[in-house]
C-alpha positions in Angstrom: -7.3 -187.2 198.8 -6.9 -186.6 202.5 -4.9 -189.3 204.2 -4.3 -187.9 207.8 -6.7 -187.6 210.5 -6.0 -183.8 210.6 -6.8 -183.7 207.2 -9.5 -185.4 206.9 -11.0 -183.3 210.1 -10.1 -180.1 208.0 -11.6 -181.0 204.5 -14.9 -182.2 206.9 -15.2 -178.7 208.4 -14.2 -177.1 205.0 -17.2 -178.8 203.4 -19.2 -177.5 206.4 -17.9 -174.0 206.0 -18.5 -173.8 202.4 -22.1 -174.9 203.0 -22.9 -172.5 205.6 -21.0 -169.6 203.6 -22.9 -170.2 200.2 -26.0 -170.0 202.3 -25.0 -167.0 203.7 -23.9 -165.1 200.3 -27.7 -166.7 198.7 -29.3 -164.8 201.4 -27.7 -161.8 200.6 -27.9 -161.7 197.6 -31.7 -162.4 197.8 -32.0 -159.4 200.0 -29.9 -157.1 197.0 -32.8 -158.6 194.6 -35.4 -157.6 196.3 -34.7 -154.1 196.5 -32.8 -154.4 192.5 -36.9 -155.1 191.9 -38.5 -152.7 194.3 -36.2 -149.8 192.1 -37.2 -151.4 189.2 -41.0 -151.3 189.8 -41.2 -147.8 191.1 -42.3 -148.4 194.1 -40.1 -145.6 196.3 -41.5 -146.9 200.1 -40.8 -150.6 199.2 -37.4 -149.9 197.6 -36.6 -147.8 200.7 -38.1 -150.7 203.4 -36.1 -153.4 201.0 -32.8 -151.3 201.4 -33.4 -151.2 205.1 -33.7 -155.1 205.4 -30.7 -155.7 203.0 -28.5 -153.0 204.7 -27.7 -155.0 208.5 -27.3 -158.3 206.0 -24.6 -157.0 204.2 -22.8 -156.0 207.6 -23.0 -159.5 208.5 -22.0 -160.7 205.5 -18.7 -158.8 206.4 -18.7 -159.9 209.9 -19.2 -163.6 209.2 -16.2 -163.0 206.1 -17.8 -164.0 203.6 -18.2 -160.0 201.9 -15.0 -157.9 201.9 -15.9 -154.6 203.8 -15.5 -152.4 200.9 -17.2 -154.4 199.0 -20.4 -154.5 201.3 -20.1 -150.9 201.5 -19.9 -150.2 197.6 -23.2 -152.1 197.0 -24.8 -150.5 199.7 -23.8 -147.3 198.6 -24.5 -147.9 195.1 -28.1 -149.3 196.5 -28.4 -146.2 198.5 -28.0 -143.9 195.6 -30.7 -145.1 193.6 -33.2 -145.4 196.0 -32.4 -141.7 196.5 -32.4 -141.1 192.8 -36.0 -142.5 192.7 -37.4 -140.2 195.2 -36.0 -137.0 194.6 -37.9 -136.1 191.3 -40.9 -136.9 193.4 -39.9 -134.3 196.2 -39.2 -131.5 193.3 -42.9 -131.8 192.6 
């Protein structure tokens, strides 16, 4: 338990922080859902519009520390790739 002043002021803003960070990491990953479904229903346009939308939150996931850079770039890569993967049989045609 926190007996200082200064340590009670810092487990205050770490509560603070934690709550504004877990809100942060539900939104993205709500934004990695939604195109995870639009892939998963075939839809090519909406998977590509979802990857769009979910792209600028991972950044500021980074930006705001609560995604390692890497790892913000892996899922959007990995994102990226199957969105490609679902158009590109429909471009041979």
């Amino acid at each position: 338990m926190a007996n200082t002043e200064q340590s009670k002021k810092r487990a205050r803003q770490s509560e603070a922080r934690y709550a504004v960070n877990k809100a942060r990491r539900s939104r993205i990953r709500t934004f990695v859902r939604k195109v995870e479904e639009a892939i998963a229903s075939g839809n090519v346009e909406a998977a590509a519009a979802a990857l769009k939308a979910a792209q600028p939150e991972l950044a500021r996931g980074v930006t705001k520390g609560v995604l390692h850079k890497n790892t913000a770039s892996r899922k959007v890569s990995r994102l990226a790739s199957r969105v490609k993967a679902m158009s590109a049989p429909v471009a041979a045609e």
